[in-house]
FIDREN-660329 format. One line per 2 residues: their letters; for each residue x, y, z of N, C-alpha, C. Coordinates in steps of 0.2 Angstrom, whole numbers, plus 5000, padded with zeros to 4 digits. Layout:
N
A> X Y Z X Y Z X Y Z  ...
This chain:
182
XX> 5177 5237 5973 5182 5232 5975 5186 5234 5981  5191 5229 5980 5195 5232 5988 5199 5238 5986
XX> 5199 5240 5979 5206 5246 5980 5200 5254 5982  5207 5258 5983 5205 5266 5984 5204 5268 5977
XX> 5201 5273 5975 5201 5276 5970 5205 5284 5972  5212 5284 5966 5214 5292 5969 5215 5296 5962
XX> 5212 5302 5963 5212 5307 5958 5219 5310 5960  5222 5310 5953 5230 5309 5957 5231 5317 5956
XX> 5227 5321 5949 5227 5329 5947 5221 5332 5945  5220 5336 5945 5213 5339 5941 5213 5339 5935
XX> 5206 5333 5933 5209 5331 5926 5204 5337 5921  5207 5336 5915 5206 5341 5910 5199 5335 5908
XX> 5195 5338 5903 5190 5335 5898 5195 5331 5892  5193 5323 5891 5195 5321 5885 5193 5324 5879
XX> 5198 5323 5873 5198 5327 5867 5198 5319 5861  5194 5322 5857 5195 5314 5852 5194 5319 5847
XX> 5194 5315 5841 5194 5315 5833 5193 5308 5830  5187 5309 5825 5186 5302 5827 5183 5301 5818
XX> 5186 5296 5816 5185 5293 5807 5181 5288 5808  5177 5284 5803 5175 5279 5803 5170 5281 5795
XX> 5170 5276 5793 5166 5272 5786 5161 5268 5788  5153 5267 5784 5151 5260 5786 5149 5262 5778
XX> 5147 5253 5778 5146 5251 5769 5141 5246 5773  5135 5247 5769 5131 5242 5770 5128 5238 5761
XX> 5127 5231 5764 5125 5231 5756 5118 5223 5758  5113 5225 5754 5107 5221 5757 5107 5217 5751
XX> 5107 5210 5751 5107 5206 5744 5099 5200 5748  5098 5199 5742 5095 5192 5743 5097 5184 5744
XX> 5095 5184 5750 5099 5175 5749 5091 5170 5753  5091 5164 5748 5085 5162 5751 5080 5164 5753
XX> 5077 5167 5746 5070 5170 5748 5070 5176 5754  5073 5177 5755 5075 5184 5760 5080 5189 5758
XX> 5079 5193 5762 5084 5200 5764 5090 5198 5766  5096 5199 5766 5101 5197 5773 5104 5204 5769
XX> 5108 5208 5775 5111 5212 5777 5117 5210 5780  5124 5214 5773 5131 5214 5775 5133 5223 5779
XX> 5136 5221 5783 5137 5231 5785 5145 5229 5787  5149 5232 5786 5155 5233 5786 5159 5242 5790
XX> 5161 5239 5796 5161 5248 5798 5172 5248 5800  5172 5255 5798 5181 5254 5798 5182 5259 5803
XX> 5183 5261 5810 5184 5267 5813 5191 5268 5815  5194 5273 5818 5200 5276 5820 5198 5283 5824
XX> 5199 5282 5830 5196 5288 5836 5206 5290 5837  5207 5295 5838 5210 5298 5843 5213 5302 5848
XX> 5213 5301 5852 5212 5304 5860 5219 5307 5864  5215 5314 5865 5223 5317 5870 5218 5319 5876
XX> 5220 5322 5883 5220 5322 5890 5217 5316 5890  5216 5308 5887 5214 5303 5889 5214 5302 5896
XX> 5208 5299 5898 5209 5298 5909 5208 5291 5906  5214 5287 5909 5216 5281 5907 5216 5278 5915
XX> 5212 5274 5919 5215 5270 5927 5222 5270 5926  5226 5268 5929 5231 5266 5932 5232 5260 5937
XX> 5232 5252 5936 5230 5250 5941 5236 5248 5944  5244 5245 5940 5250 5241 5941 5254 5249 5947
XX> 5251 5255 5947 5258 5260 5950 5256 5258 5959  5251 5255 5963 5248 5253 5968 5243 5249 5970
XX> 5245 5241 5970 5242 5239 5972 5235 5237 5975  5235 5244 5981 5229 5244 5983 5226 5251 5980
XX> 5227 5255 5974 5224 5259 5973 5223 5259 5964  5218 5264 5962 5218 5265 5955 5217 5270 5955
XX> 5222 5273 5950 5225 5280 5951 5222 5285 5944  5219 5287 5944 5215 5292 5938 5221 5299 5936
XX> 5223 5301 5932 5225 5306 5927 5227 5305 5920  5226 5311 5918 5226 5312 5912 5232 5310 5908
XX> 5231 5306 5902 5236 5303 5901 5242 5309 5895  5248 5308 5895 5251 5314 5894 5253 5316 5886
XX> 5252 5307 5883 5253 5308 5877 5247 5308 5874  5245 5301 5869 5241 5302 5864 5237 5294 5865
XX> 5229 5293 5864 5229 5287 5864 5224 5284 5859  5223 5276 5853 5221 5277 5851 5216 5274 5849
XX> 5211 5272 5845 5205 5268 5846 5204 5264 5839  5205 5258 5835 5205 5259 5830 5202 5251 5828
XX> 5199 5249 5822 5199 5243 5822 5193 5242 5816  5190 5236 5815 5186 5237 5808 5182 5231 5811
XX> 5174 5230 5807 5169 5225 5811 5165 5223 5804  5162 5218 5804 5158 5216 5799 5154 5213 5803
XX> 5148 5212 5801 5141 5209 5801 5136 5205 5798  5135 5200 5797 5128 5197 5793 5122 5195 5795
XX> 5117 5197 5794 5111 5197 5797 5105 5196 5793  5100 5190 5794 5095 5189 5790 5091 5187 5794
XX> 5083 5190 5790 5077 5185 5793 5075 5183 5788  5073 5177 5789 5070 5171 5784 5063 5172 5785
XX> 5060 5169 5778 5052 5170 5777 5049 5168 5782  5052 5161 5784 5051 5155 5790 5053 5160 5795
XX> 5049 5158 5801 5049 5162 5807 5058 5160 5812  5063 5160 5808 5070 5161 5808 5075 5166 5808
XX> 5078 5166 5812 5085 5173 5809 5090 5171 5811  5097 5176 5809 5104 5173 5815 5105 5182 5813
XX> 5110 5183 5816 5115 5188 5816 5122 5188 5818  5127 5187 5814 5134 5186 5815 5138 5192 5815
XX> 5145 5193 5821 5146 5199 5820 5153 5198 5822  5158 5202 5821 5165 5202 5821 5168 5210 5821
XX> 5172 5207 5827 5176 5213 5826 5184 5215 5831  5186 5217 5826 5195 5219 5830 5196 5225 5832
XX> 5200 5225 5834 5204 5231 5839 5208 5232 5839  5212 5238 5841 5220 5239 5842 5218 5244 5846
XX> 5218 5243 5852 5218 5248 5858 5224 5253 5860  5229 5256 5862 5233 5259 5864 5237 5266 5865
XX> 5242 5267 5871 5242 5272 5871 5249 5274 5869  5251 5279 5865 5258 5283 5866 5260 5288 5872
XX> 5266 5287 5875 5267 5291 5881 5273 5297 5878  5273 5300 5879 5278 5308 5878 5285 5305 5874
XX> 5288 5298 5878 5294 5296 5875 5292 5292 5872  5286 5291 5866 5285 5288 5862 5283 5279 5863
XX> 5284 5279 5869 5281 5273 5871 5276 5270 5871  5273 5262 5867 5267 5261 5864 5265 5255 5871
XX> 5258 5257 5873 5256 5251 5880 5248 5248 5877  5247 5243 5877 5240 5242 5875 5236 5243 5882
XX> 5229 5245 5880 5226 5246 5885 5222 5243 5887  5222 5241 5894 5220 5235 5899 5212 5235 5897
XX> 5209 5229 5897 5202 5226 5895 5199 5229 5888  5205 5229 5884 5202 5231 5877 5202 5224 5875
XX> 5199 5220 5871 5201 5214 5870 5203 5216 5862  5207 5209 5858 5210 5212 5851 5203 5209 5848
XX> 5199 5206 5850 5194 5205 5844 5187 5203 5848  5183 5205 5846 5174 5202 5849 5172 5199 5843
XX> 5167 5194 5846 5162 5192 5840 5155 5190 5844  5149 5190 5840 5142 5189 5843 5139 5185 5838
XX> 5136 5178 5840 5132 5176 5837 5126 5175 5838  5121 5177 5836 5112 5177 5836 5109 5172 5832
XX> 5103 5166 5836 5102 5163 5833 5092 5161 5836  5088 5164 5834 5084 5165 5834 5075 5161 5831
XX> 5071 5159 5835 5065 5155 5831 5059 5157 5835  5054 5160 5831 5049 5161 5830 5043 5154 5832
XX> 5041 5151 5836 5037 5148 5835 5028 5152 5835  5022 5146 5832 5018 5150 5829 5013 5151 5835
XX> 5015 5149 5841 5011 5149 5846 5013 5157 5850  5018 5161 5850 5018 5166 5852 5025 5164 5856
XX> 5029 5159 5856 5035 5156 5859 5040 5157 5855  5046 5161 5856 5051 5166 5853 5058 5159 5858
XX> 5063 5157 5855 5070 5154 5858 5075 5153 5855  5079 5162 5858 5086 5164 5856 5092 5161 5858
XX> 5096 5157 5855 5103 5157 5858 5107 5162 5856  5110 5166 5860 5116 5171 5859 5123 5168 5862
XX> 5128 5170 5856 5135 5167 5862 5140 5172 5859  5142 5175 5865 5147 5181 5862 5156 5178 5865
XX> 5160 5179 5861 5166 5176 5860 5170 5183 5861  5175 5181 5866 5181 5187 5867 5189 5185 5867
XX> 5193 5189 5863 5198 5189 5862 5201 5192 5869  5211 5189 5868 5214 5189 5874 5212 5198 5873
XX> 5214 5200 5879 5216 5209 5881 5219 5207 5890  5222 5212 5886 5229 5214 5894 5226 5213 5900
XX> 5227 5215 5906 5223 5214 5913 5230 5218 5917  5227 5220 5923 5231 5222 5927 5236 5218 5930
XX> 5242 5218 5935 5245 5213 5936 5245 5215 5943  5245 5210 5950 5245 5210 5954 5250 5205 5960
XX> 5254 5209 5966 5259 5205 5966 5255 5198 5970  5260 5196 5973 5259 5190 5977 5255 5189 5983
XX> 5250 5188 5985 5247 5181 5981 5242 5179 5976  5239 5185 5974 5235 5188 5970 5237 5188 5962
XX> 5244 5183 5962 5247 5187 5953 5241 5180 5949  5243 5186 5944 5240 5182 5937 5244 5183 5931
XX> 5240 5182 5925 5244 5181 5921 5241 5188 5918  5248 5191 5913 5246 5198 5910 5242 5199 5906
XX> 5239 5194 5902 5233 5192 5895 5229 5188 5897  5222 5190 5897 5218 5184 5896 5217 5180 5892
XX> 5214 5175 5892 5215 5167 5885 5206 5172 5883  5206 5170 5878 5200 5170 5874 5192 5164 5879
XX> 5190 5170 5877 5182 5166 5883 5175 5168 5880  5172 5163 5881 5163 5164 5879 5162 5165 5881
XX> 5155 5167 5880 5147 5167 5885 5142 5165 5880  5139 5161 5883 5131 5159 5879 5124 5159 5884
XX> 5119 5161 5881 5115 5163 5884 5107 5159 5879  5103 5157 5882 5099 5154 5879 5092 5157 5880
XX> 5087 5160 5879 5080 5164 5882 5078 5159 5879  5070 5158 5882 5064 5156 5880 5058 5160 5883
XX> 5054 5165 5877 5051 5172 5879 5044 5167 5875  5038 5168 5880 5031 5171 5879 5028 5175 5880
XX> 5024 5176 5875 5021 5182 5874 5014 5180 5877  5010 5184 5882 5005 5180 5886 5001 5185 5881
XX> 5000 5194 5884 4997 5199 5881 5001 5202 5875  4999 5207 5872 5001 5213 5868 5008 5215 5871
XX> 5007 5216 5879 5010 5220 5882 5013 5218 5888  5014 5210 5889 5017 5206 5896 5021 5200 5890
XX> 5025 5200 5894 5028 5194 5889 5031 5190 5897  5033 5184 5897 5036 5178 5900 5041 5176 5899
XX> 5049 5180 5903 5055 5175 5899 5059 5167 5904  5062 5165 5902 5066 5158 5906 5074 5161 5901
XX> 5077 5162 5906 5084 5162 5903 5090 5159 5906  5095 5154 5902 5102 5153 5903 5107 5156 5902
XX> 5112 5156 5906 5119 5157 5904 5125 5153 5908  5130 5151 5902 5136 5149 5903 5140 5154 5901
């Protein structure tokens, strides 16, 4: 982009600690398998090297961050392939991005968003013609702020993207895609 990149100290190696759970549970729903997974994480991070984009303008300023930062959130999933040459995959998950500085001060951190989700929706035709819709959904998360004339807002609004393939399979080993996105 247009900014300088400044290495503001010799930064140390980040340090983490890091929890997490997954529970998966496979049941039968309509003649098939479907797959619930559930994961619960909690990372903890000190020398975090966190950018810096609001201390100038034209630069982004890399150092170790002095207190403590955290990574935490829980996600769930469902996912099934049907007997019928069909499938979907649904997925969710939250966030709680942020960092504590020495005076105990809490900042969330920029492009974390508070939530993602992805949907997969997939068919099988018998001719060897596969046509996936994917559309991944994002939650607001913080942004940089920028003075005049350049300002925006401090949160982004929640945004999508979808994407359409249409994949043939010609050999074993060459396949043919056609893809959208919005």
């Amino acid at each position: 982009g247009s900014r300088e990149v400044l290495i503001a100290e010799e930064l140390n190696p980040e340090k983490s600690i890091n929890f997490s759970l997954n529970i998966n549970h496979f049941f039968s729903f309509y003649n098939s398998t479907a797959t619930l997974d559930l994961d619960i994480f909690h990372t903890y991070f000190s020398n975090k090297i966190i950018p810096d984009y609001d201390q100038d303008p034209s630069l982004i300023v890399y150092e170790n961050l002095t207190g403590n930062s955290i990574s935490k959130g829980i996600s769930l999933s469902l996912k099934q392939n049907f007997d019928f040459p069909l499938n979907y995959n649904l997925g969710i998950t939250f966030l709680d991005v942020y960092s504590v500085d020495d005076d105990n001060v809490k900042t969330k951190q920029e492009f974390a968003p508070s939530f993602s989700s992805v949907f997969l929706l997939g068919y099988k035709f018998s001719n060897g013609v596969s046509l996936d819709w994917t559309t991944r959904l994002t939650g607001p998360m913080s942004l940089p702020t920028y003075p005049f004339p350049f300002e925006r807002a401090e949160q982004s609004p929640t945004f999508s993207l979808h994407n359409v393939q249409l994949k043939k399979q010609v050999k074993d080993n060459f396949n043919i895609y056609l893809g959208l996105k919005d």
